[in-house]
C-alpha positions as CSV (number, residue, x, y, z in Angstrom):
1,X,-39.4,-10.4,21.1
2,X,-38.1,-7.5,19.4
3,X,-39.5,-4.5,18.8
4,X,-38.6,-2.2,15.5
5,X,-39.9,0.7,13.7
6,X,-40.0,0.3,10.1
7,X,-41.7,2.6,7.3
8,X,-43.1,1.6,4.2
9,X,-43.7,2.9,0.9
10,X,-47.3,4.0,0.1
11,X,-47.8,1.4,-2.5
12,X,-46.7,-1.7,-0.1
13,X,-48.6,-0.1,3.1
14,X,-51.9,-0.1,1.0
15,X,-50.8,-3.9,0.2
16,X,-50.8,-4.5,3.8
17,X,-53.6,-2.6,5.2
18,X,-55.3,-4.4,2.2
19,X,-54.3,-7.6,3.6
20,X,-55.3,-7.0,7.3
21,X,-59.3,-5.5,5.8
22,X,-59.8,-8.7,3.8
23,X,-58.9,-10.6,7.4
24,X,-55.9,-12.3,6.0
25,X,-54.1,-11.6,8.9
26,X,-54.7,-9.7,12.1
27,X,-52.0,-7.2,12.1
28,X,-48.8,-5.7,10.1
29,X,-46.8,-7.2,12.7
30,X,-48.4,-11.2,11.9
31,X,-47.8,-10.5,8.1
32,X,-44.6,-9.3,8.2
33,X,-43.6,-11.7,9.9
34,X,-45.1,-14.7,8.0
35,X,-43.7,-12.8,4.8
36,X,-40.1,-13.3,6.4
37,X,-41.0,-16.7,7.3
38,X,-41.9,-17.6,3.9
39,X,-38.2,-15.5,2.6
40,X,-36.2,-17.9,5.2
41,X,-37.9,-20.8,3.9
42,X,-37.2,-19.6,0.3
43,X,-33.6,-19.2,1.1
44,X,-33.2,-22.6,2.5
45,X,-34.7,-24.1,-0.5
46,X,-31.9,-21.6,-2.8
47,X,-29.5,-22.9,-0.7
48,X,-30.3,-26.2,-1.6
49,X,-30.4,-26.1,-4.6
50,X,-26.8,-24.1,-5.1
51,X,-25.0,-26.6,-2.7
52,X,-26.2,-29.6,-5.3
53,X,-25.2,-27.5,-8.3
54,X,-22.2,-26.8,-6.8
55,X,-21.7,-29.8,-6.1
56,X,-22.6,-31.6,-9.5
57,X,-20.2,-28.9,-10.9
58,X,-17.2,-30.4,-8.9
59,X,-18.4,-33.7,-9.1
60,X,-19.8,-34.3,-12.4
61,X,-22.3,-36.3,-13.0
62,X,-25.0,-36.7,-9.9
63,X,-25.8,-40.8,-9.8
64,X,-29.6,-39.9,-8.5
65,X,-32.3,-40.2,-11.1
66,X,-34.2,-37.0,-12.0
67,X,-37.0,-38.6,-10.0
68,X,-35.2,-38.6,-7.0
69,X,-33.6,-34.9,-7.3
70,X,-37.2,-34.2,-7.7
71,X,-38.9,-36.1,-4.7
72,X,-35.8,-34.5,-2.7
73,X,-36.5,-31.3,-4.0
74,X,-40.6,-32.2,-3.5
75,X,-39.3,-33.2,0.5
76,X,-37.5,-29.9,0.8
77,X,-40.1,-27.9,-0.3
78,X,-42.6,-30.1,2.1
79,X,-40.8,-28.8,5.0
């Protein structure tokens, strides 16, 4: 596992230290990395979501119903 040295601004390592003193996690390191989990996970669901614009866009019209973009969209965010 990797090791870094980052620095914060006051405001976001009050956020954390906040975090850690209500027991929400056990450490900076556990957060932050739960908080990058959660971004990756983001990104994969804005990926998503471009690639079927973009596709739609070169396409045309998508022959899925709205309730199936959404259940995908439901299944993506489901994990």
């Amino acid at each position: 596992m990797g090791r870094q040295s980052i620095s914060f601004t006051e405001p976001n390592d009050d956020w954390l230290k906040n975090q850690i003193d209500n027991k929400e996690y056990s450490s900076k390191s556990e957060l932050v990395n739960d908080l990058i989990r959660q971004a990756r996970k983001q990104q994969i669901q804005i990926d998503w979501i471009k690639s079927r614009l973009d596709k739609a866009e070169n396409s045309g019209f998508t022959n899925d119903s709205k309730d199936e973009i959404l259940a995908q969209s439901k299944s993506l965010l489901n994990g």
